[in-house]
MDTraj code that builds the backbone (N, CA, C; nanometers):
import mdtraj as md
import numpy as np

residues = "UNK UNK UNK UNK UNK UNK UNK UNK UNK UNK UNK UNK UNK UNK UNK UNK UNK UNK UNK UNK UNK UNK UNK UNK UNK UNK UNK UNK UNK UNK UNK UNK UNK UNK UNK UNK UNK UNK UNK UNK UNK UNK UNK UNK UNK UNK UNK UNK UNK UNK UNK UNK UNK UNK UNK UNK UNK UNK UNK UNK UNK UNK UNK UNK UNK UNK UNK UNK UNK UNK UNK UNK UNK UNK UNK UNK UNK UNK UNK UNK UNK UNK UNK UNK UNK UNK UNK UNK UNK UNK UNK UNK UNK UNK UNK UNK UNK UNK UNK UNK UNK UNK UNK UNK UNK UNK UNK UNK UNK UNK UNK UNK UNK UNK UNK UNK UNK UNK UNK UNK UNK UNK UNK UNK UNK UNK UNK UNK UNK UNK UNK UNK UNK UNK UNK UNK UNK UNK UNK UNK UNK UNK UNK UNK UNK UNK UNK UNK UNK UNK UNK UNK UNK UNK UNK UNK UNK UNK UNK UNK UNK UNK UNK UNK UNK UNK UNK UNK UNK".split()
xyz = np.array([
    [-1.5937, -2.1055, -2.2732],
    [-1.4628, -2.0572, -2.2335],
    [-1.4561, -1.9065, -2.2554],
    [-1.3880, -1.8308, -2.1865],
    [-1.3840, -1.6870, -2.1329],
    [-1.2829, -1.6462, -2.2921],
    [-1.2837, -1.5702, -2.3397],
    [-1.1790, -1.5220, -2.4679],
    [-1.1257, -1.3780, -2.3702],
    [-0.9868, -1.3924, -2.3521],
    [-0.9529, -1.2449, -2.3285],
    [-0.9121, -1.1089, -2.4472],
    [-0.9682, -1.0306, -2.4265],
    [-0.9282, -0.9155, -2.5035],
    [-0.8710, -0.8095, -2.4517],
    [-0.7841, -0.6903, -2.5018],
    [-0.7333, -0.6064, -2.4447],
    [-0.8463, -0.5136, -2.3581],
    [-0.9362, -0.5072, -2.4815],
    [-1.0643, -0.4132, -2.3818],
    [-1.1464, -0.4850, -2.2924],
    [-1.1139, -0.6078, -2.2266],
    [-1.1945, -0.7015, -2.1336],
    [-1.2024, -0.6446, -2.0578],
    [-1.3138, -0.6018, -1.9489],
    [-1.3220, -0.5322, -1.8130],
    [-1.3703, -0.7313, -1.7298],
    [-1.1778, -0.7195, -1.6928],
    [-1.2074, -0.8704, -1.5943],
    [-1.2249, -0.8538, -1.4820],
    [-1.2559, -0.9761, -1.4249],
    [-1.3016, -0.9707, -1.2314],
    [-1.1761, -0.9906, -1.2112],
    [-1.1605, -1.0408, -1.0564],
    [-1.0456, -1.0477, -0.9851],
    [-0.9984, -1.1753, -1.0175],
    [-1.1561, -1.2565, -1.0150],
    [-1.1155, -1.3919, -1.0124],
    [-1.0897, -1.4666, -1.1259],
    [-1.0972, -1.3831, -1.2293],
    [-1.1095, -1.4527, -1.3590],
    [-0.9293, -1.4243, -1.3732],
    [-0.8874, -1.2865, -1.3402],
    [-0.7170, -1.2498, -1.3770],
    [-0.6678, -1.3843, -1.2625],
    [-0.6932, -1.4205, -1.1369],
    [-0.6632, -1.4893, -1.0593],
    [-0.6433, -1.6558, -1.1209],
    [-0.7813, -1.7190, -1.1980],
    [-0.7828, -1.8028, -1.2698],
    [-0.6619, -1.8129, -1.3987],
    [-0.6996, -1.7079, -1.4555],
    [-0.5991, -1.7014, -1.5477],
    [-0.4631, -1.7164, -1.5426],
    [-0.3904, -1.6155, -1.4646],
    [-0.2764, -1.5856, -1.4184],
    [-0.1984, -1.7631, -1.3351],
    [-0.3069, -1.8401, -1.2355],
    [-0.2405, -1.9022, -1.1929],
    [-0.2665, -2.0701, -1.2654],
    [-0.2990, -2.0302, -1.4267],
    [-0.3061, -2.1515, -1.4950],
    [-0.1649, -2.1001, -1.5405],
    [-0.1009, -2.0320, -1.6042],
    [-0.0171, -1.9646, -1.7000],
    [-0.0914, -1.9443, -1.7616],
    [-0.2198, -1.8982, -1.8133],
    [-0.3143, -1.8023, -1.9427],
    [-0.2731, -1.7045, -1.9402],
    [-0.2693, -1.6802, -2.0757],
    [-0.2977, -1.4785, -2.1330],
    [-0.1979, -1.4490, -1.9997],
    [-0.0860, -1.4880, -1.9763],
    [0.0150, -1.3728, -1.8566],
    [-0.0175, -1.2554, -1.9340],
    [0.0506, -1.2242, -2.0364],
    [0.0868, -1.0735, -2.0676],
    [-0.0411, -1.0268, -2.1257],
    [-0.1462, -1.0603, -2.1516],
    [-0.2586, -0.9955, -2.1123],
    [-0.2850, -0.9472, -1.9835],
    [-0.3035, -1.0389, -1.9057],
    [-0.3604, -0.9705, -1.7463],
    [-0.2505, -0.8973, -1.7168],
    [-0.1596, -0.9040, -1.7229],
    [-0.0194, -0.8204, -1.6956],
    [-0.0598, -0.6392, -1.7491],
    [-0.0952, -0.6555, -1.8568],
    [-0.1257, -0.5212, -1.9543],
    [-0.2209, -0.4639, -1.8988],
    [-0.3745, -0.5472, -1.8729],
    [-0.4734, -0.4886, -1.8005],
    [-0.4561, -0.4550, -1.6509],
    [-0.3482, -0.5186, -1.5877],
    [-0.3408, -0.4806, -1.4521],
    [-0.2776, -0.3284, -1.4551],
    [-0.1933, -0.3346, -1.5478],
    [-0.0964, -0.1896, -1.5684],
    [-0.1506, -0.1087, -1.5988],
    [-0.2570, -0.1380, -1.7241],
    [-0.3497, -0.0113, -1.7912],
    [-0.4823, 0.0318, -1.6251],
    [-0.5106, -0.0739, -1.6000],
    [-0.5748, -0.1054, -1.4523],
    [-0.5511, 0.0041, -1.3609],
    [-0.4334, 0.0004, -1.3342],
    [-0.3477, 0.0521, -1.1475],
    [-0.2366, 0.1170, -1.2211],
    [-0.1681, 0.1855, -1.2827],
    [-0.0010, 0.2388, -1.2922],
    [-0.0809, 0.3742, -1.2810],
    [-0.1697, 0.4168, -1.3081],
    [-0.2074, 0.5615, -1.3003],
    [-0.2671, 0.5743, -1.1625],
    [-0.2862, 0.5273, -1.1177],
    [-0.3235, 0.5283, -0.9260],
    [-0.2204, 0.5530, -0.8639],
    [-0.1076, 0.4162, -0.8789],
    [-0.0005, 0.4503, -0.7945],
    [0.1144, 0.5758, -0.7943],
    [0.1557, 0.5885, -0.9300],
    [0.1893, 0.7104, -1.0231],
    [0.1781, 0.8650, -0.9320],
    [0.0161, 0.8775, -0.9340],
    [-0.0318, 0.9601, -0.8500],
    [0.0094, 0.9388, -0.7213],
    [-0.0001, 0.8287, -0.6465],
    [0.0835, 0.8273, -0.4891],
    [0.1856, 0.8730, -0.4556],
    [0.2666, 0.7938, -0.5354],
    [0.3984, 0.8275, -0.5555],
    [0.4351, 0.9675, -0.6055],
    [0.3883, 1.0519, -0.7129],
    [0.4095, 1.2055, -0.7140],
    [0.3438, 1.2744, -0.6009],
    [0.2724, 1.2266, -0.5212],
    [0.1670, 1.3778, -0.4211],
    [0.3096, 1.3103, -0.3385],
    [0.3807, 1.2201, -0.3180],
    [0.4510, 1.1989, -0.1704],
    [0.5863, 1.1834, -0.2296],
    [0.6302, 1.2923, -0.2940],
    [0.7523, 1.3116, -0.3560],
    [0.8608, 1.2445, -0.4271],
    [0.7725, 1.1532, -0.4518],
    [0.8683, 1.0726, -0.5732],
    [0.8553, 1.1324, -0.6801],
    [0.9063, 1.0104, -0.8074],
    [0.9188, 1.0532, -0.9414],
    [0.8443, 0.9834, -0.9979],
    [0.8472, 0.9823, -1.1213],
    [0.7763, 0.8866, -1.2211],
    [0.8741, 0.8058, -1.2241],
    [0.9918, 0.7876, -1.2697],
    [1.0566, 0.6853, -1.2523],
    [1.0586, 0.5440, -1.0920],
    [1.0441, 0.6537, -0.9969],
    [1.0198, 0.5875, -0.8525],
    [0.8691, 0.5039, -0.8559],
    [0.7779, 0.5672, -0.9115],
    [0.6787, 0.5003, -0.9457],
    [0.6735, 0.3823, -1.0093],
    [0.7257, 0.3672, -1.1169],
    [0.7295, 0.2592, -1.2354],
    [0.7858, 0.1537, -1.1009],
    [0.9063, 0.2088, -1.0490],
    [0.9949, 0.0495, -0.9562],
    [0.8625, 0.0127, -0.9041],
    [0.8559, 0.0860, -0.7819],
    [0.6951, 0.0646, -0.6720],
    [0.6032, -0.0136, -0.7630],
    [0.5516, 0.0440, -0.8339],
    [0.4059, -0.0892, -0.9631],
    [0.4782, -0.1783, -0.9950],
    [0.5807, -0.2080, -1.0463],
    [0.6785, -0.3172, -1.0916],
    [0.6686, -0.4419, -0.9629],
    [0.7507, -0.3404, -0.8635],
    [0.7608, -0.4671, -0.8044],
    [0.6384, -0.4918, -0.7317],
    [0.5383, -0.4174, -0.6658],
    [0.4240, -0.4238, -0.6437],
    [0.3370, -0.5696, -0.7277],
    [0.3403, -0.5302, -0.8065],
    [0.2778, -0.6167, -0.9359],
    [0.3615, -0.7703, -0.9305],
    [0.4803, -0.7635, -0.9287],
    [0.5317, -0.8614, -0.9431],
    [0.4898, -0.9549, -0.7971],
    [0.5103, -0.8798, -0.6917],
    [0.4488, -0.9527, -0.5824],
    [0.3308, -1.0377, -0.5732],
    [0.1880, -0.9451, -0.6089],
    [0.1182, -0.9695, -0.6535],
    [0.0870, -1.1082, -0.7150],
    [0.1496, -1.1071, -0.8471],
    [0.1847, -1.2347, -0.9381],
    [0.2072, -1.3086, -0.8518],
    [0.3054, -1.3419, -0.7723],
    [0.3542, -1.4417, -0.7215],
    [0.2719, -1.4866, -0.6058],
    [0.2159, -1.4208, -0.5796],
    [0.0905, -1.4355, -0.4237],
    [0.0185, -1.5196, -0.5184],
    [-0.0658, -1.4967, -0.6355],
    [-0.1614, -1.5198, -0.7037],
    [-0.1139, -1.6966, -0.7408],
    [0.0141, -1.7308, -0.7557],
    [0.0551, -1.8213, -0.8428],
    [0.0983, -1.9241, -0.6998],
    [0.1220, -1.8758, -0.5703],
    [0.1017, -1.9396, -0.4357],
    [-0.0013, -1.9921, -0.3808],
    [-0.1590, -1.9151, -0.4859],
    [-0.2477, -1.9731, -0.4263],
    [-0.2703, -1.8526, -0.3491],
    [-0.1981, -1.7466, -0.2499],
    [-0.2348, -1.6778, -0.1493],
    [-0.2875, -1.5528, -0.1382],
    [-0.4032, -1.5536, -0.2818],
    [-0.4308, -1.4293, -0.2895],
    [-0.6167, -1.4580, -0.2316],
    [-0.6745, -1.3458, -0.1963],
    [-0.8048, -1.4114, -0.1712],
    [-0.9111, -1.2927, -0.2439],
    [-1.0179, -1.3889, -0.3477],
    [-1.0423, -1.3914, -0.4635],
    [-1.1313, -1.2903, -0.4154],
    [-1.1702, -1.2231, -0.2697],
    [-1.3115, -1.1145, -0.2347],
    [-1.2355, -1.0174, -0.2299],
    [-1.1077, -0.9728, -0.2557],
    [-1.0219, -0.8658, -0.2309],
    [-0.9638, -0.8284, -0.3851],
    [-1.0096, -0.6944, -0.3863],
    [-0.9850, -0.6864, -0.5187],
    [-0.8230, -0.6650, -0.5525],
    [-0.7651, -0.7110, -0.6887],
    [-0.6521, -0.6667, -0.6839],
    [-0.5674, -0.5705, -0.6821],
    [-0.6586, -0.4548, -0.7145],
    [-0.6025, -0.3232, -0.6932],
    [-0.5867, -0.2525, -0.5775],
    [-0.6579, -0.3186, -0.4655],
    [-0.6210, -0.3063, -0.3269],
    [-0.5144, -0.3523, -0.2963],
    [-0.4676, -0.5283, -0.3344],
    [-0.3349, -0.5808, -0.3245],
    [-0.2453, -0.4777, -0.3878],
    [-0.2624, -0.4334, -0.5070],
    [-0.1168, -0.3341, -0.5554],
    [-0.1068, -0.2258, -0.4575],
    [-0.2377, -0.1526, -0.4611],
    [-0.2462, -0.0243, -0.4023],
    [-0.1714, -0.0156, -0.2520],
    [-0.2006, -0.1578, -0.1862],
    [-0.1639, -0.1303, -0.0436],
    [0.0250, -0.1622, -0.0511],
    [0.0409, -0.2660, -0.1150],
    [0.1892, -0.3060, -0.1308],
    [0.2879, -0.1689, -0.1822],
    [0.2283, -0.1123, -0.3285],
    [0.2669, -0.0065, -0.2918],
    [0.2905, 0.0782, -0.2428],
    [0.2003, 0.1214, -0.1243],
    [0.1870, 0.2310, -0.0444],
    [0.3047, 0.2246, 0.0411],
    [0.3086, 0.0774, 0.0674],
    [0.3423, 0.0722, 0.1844],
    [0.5466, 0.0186, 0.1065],
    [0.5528, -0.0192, 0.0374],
    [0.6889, -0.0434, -0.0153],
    [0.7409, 0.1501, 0.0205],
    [0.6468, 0.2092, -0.0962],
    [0.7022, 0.3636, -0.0869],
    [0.7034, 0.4096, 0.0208],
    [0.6288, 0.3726, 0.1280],
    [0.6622, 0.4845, 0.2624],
    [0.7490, 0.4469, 0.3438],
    [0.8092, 0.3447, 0.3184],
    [0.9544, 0.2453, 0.3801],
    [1.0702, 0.2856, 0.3066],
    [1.0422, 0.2836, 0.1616],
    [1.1611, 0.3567, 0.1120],
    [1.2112, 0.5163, 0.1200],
    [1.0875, 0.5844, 0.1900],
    [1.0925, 0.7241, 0.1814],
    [1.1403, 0.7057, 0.3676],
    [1.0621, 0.6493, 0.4520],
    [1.1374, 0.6644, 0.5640],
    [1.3183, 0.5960, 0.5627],
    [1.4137, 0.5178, 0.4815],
    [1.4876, 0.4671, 0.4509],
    [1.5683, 0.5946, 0.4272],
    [1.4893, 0.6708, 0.3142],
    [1.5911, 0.7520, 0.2756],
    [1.5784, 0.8792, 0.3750],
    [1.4849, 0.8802, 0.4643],
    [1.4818, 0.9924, 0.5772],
    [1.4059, 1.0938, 0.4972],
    [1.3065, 1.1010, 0.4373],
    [1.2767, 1.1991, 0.3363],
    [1.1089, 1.2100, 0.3906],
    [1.0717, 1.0866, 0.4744],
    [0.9096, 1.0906, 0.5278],
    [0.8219, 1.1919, 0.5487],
    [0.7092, 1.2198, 0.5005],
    [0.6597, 1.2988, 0.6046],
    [0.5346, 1.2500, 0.6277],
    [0.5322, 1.2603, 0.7333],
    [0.4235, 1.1763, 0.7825],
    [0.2427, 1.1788, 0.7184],
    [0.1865, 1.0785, 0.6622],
    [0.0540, 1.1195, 0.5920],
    [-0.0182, 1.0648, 0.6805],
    [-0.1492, 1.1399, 0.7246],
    [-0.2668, 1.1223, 0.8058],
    [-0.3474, 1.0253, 0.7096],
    [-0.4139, 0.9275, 0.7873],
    [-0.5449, 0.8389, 0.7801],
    [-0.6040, 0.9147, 0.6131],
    [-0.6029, 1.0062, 0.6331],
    [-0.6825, 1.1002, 0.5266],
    [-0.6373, 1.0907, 0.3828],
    [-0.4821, 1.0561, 0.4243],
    [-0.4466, 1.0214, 0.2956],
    [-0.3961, 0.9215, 0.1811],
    [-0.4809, 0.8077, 0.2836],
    [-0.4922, 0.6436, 0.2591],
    [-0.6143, 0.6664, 0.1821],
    [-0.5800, 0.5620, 0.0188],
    [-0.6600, 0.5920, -0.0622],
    [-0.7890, 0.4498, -0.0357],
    [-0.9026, 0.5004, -0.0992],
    [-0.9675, 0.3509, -0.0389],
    [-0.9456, 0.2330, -0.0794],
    [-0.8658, 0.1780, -0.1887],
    [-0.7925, 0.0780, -0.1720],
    [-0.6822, 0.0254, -0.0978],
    [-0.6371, 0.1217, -0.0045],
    [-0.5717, 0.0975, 0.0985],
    [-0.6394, 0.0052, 0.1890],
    [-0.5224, -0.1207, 0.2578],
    [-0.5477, -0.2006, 0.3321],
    [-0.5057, -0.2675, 0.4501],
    [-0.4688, -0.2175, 0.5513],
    [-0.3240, -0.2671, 0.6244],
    [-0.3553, -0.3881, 0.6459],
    [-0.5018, -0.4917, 0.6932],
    [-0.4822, -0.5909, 0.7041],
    [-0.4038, -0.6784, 0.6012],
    [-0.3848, -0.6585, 0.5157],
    [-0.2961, -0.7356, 0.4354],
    [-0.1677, -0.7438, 0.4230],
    [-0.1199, -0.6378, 0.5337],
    [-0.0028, -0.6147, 0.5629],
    [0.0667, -0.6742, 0.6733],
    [-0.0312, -0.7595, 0.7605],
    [-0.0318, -0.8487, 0.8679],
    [0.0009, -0.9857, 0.7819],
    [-0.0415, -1.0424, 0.6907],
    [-0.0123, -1.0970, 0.6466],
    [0.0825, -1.1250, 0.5477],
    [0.1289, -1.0116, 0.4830],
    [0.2385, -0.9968, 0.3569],
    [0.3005, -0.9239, 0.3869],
    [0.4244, -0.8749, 0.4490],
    [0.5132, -0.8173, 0.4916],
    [0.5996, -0.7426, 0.4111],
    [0.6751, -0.6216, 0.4556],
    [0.7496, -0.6023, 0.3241],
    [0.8992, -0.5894, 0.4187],
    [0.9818, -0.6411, 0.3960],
    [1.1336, -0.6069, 0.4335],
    [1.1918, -0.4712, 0.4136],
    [1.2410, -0.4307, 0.5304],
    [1.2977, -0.2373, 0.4832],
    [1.3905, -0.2264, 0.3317],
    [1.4120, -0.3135, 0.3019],
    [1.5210, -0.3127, 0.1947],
    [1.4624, -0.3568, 0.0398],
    [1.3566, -0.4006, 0.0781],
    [1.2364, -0.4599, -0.0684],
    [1.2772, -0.4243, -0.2046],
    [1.2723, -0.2464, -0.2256],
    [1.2764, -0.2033, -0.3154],
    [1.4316, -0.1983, -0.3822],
    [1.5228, -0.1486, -0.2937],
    [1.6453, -0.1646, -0.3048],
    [1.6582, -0.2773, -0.3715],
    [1.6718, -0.3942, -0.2745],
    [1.7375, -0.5386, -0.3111],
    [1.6443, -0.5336, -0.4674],
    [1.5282, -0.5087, -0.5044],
    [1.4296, -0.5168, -0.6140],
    [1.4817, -0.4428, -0.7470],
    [1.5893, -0.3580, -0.7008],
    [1.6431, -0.2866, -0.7700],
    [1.7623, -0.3269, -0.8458],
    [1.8345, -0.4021, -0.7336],
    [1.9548, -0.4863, -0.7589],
    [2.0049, -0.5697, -0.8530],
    [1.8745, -0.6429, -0.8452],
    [1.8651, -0.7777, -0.9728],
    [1.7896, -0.7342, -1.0656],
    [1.7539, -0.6354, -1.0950],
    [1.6907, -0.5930, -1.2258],
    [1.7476, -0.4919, -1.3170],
    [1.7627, -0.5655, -1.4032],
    [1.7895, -0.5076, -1.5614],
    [1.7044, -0.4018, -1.6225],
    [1.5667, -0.3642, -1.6013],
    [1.5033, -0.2824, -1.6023],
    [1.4957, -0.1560, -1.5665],
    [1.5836, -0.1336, -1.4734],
    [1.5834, -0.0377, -1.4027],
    [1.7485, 0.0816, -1.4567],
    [1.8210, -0.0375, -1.5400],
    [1.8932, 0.0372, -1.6261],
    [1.8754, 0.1420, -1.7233],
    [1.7756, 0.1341, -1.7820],
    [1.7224, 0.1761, -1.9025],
    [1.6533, 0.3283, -1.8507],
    [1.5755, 0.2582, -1.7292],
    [1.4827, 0.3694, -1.6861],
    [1.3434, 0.4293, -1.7741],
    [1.3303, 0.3619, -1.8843],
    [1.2227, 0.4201, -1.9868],
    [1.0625, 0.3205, -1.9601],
    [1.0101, 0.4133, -2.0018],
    [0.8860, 0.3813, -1.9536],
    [0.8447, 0.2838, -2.0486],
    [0.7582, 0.2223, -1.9847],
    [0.6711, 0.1030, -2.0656],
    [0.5278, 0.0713, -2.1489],
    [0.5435, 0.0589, -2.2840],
    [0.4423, 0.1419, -2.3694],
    [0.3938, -0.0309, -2.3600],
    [0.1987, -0.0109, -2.2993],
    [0.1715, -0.1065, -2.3032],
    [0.0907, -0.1725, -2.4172],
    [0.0952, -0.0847, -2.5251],
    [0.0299, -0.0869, -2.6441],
    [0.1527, -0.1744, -2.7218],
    [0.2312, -0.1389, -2.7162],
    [0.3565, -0.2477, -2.8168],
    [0.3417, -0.3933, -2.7380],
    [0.3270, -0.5267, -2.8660],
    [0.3660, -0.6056, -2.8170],
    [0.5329, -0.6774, -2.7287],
    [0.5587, -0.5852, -2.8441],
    [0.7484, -0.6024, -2.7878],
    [0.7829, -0.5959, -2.6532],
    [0.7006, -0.4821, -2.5899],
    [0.7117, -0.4076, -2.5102],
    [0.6262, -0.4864, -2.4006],
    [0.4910, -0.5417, -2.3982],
    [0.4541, -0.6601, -2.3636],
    [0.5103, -0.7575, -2.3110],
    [0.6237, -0.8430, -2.4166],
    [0.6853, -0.9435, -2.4235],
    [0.7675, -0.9328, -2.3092],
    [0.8563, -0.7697, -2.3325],
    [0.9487, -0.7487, -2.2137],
    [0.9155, -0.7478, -2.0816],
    [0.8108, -0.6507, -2.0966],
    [0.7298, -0.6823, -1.9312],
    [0.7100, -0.8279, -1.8931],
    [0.6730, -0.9051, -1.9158],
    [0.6218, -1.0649, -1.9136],
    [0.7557, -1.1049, -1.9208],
    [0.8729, -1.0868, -1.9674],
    [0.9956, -1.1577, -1.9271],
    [1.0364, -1.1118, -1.8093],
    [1.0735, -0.9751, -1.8044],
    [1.0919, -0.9188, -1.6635],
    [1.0118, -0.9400, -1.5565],
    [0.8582, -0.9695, -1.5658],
    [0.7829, -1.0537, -1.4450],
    [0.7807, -1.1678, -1.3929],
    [0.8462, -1.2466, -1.5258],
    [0.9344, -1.4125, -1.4758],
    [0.9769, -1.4120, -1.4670],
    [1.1200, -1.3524, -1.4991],
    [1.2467, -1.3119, -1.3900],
    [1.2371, -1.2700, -1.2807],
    [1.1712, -1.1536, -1.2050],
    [1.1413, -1.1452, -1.0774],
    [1.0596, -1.2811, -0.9847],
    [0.9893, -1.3414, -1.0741],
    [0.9001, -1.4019, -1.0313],
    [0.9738, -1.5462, -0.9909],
    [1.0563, -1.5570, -1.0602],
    [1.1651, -1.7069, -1.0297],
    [1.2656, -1.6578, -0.9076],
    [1.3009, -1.5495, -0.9248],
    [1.3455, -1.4843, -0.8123],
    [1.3533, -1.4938, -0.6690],
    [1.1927, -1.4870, -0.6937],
    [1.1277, -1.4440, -0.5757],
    [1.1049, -1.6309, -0.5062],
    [1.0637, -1.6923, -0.5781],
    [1.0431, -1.7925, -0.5661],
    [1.1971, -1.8938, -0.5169],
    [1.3090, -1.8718, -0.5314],
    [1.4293, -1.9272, -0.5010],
    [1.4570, -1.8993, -0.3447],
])
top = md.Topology()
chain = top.add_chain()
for i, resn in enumerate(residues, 1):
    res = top.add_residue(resn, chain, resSeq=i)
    for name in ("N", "CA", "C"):
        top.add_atom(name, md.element.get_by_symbol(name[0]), res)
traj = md.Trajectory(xyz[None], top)
């Protein structure tokens, strides 16, 4: 049997296994964050967001994610940081054309985890982030998420089953 640790460098399929037994959630949760929040972070600042705009985008990104994974509808040759990377991309450039603020990024500046085929298949609604915004308590606070505290852990992993029942209703 696999033991997870914080310093585990996991596959896709093992967080995939894990995640859609209920194992170690807030482990793979932590490694996905320690994983991808500094990728998207960066997207999101070169294309004029904030750090705060960031955190929503990985949040709900991630939370999607989860729930693909726990549908069964994730596919185990695609890594998951392509799934965040592209959901994100593509949540933020809907919310930036939303708010009229776009400017248009060339091919060039699709990172290589970028994926649109997956976007044929997983769709995002113009309103995603918004409505994502709505029902979350998280987004009150606005403070960032220290993934080294368990507390802080705990909260993330409640706030990902709350979205995640959510999403699922």
């Amino acid at each position: 049997m696999f033991i997870l640790t914080t310093q585990s460098q996991l596959k896709t399929k093992d967080i995939i296994q894990f995640i859609s037994q209920g194992n170690n959630l807030e482990k793979c949760v932590a490694f996905l964050y320690r994983d991808n929040f500094e990728l998207i972070e960066t997207m999101v600042l070169k294309m004029n967001g904030s750090k705060s705009d960031a955190e929503d985008v990985f949040k709900y990104s991630l939370s999607k994610v989860l729930w693909l994974i726990q549908e069964g509808k994730i596919d185990e040759e695609i890594e998951l940081k392509t799934y965040i990377y592209t959901f994100s991309r593509t949540l933020w450039v809907n919310t930036l054309k939303k708010k009229n603020n776009y400017t248009y990024y060339t091919s060039d500046s699709y990172h290589e985890n970028f994926n649109p085929q997956l976007l044929e298949e997983f769709m995002f609604e113009d309103d995603d982030l918004y409505i994502h915004r709505e029902f979350s308590e998280a987004y009150a606070s606005n403070t960032p998420i220290d993934v080294e505290s368990e507390e802080s852990l705990q909260k993330l992993s409640d706030y990902l089953n709350s979205v995640i029942s959510k999403l699922i209703i």
